[in-house]
C-alpha positions as MATLAB code, in Angstrom:
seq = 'XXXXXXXXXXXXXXXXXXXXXXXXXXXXXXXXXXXXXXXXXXXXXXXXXXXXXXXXXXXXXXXXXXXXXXXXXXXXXXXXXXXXXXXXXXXXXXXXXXXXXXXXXXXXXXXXXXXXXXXXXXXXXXXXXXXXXXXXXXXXXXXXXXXXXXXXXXXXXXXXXXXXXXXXXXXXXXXXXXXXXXXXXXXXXXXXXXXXXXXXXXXXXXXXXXXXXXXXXXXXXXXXXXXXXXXXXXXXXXXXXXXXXX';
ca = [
      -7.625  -14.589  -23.143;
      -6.616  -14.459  -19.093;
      -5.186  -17.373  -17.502;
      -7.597  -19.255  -15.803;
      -8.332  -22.801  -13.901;
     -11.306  -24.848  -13.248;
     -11.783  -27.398  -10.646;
     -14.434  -29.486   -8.963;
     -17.802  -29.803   -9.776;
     -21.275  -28.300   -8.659;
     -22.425  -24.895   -9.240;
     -20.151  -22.526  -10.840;
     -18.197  -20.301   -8.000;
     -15.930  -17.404   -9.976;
     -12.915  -16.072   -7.902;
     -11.441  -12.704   -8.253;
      -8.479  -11.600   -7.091;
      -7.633   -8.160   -6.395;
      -4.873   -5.731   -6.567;
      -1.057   -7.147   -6.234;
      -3.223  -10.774   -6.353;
      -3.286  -13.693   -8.721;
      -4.937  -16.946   -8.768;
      -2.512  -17.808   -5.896;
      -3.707  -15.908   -3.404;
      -6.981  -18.156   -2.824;
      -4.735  -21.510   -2.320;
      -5.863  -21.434    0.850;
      -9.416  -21.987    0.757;
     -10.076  -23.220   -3.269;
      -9.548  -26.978   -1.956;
     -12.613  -27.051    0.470;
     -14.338  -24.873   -2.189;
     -13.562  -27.125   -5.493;
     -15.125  -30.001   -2.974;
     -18.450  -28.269   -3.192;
     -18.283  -25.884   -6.251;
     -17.026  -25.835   -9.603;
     -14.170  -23.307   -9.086;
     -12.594  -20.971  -11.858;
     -10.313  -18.990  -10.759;
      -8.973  -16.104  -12.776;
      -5.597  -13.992  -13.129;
      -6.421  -10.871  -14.262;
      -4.704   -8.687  -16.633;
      -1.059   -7.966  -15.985;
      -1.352  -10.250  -12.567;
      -0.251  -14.062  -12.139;
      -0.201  -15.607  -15.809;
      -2.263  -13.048  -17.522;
      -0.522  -10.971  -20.166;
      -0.708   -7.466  -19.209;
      -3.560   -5.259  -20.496;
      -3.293   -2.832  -23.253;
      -3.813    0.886  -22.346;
      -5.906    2.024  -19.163;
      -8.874   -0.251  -17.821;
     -11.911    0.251  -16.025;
     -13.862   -1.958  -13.266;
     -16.423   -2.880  -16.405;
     -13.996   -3.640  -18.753;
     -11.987   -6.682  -16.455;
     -15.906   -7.723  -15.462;
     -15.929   -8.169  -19.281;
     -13.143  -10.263  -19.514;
     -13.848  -12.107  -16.962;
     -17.306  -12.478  -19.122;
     -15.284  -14.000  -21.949;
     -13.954  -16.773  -19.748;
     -17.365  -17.812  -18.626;
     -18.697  -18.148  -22.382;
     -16.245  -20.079  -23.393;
     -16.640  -22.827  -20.495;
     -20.186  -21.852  -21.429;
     -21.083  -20.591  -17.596;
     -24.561  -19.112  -17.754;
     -25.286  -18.343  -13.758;
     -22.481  -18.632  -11.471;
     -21.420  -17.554   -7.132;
     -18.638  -14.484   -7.592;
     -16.178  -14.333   -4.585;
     -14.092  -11.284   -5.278;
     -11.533   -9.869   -2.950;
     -10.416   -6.113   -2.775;
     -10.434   -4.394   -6.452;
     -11.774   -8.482   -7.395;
     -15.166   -7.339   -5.125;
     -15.442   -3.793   -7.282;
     -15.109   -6.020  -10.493;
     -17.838   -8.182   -8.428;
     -20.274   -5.218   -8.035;
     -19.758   -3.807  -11.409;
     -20.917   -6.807  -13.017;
     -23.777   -7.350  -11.208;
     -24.521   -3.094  -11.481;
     -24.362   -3.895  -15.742;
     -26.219   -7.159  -15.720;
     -23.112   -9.169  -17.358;
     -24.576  -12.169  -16.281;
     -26.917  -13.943  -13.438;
     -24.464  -13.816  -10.322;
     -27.147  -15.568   -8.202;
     -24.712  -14.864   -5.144;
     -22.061  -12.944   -4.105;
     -19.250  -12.660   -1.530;
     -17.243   -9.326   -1.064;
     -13.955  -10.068    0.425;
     -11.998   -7.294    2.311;
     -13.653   -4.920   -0.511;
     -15.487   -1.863   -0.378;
     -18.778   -0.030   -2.358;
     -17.556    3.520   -1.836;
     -15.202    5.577   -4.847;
     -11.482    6.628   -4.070;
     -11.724    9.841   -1.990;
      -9.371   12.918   -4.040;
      -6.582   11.725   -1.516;
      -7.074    8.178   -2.315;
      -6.813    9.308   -6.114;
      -3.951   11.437   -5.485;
      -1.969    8.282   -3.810;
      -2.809    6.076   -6.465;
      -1.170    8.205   -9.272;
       1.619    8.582   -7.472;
       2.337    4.779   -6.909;
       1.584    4.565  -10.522;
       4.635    7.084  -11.352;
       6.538    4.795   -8.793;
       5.770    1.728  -10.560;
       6.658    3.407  -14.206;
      10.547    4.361  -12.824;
      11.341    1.836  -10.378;
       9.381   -1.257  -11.387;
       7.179   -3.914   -9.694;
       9.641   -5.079   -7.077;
      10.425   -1.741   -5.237;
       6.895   -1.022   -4.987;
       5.578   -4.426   -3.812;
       8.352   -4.664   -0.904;
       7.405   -1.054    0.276;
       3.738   -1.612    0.746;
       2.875   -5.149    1.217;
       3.065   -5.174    4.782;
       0.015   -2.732    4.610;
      -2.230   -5.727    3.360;
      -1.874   -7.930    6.448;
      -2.041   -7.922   10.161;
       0.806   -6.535   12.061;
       1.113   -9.939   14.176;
       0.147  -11.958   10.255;
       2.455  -15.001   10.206;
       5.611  -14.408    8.692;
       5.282  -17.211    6.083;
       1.536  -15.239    5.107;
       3.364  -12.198    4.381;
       6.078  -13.483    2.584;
       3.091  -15.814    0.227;
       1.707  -12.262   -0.380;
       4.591  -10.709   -2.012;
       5.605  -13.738   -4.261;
       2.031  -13.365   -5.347;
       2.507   -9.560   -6.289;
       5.744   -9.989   -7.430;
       3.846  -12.485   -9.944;
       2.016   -9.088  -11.699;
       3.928   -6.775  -14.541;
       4.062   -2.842  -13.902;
       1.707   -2.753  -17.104;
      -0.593   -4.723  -15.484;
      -0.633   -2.750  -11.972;
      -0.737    1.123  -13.625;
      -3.778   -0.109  -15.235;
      -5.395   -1.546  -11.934;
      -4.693    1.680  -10.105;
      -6.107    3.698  -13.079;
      -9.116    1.727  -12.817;
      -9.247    2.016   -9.228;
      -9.326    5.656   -9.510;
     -12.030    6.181  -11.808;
     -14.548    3.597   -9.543;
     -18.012    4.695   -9.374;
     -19.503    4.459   -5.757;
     -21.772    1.243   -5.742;
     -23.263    2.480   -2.581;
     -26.579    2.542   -4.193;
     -26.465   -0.552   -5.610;
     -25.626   -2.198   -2.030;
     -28.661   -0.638   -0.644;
     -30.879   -1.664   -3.313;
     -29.851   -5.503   -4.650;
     -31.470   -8.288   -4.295;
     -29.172  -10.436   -5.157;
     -27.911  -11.872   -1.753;
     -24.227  -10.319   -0.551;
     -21.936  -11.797    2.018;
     -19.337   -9.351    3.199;
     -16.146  -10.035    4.951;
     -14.504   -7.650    6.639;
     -11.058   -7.531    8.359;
     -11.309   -5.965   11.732;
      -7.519   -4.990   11.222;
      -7.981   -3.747    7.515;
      -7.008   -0.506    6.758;
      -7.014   -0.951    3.200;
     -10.668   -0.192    2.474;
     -13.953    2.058    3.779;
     -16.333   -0.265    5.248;
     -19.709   -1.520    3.943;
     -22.520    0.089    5.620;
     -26.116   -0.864    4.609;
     -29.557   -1.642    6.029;
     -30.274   -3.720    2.883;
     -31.524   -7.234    4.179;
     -30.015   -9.517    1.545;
     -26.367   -8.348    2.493;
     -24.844  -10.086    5.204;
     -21.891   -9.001    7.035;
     -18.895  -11.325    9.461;
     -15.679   -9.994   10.233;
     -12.285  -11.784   10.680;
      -9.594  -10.442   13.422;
      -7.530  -10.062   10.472;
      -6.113   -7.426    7.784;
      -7.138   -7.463    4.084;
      -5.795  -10.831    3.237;
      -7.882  -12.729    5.429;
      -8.022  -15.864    3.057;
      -4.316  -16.324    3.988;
      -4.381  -14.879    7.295;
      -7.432  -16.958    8.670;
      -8.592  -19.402    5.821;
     -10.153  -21.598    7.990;
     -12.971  -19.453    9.176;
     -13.067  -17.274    5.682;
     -13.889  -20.866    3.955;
     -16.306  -21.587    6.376;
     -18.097  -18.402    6.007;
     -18.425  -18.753    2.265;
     -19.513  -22.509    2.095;
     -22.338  -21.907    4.748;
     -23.178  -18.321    2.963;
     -23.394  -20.580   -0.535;
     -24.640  -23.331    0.602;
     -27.706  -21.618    2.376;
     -26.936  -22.344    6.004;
     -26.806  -18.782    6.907;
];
């Protein structure tokens, strides 16, 4: 079973991290969220507290996991805030059905598949990761996740957080990033209603484009950690999206 917590009380809101994340990485914003929701928040495999996975993973599989948790606290419908790979795992479930995600927020994620160069990159950082372990890795690519003017303190947050995950744990993320399916379908056609987030700094992922009406898109002048690097205005986003103001 994955490390988890639960806080607060109201409707069920399920945060997923992404890769090089943990539970951690939403400090920022879980306390005005746990005074309106019911917050679990979930370290996947091989990141924060979780014990790292055994042999290669898919998007499906941690949405499965992550399925596990919510029948044993006996969650039937629940809000899914899921940052970077956390918004794939996001999409995924709601593709299969898992269970009745009655709202959504994408954080700094994407809908499309890793291009043949993106694939390429990723199984080379997961040979780097096999010889020279979590640390090297983390410290050569973490500035990549945030603004180049991010607060020094944000940056430094962000790599005790991915210094938190095993090498098991992050060769299996990057397999499982690989073998994505575009969701760029499934964005077009949902119903269930989507709020998107997108750093206008981030480099890390393709942008969501879609006429669909029930997905809703803000930006943050940020990079892809925009729950550390502007928290205030990444909360308010998600309480008004949840709570129905926007």
């Amino acid at each position: 079973m994955l490390n988890y917590t639960r806080n607060g009380s109201g409707e069920v809101v399920v945060l997923v991290h992404g890769f090089l994340g943990g539970t951690a990485i939403f400090d920022k914003i879980i306390e005005p969220l746990t005074k309106c929701f019911d917050v679990i928040a979930i370290d996947l495999p091989g990141h924060g507290k979780s014990e790292a996975p055994e042999g290669d993973y898919t998007v499906y599989q941690y949405a499965e996991d992550i399925i596990d948790i919510l029948t044993l606290e006996k969650v039937e419908k629940s809000y899914w805030i899921g940052h970077s790979m956390g918004g794939y795992i996001t999409l995924a479930a709601i593709e299969k059905q898992y269970t009745n995600i009655e709202k959504a927020v994408l954080l700094y994620s994407s809908d499309a598949p890793d291009t043949p160069e993106a694939i390429e990159k990723r199984a080379k950082q997961q040979e780097e990761i096999s010889l020279h372990g979590v640390g090297p890795f983390v410290d050569g690519i973490i500035h990549n996740f945030l603004a180049p003017d991010a607060d020094a303190e944000d940056v430094l947050f962000a790599k005790e957080v991915a210094h938190e995950a095993n090498a098991q744990g992050l060769v299996a993320a990057l397999g499982a990033m690989k073998s994505r399916p575009s969701q760029k379908d499934l964005m077009d056609t949902t119903s269930t209603p989507i709020l998107v987030i997108e750093g206008e700094q981030d480099k890390a992922v393709t942008p969501i484009v879609t006429s669909n009406p029930h997905v809703k898109k803000v930006k943050t002048n940020t990079g892809h950690l925009g729950m550390l690097e502007d928290s205030k205005t990444v909360a308010r986003e998600i309480l008004n999206f949840l709570n129905g103001e926007n």
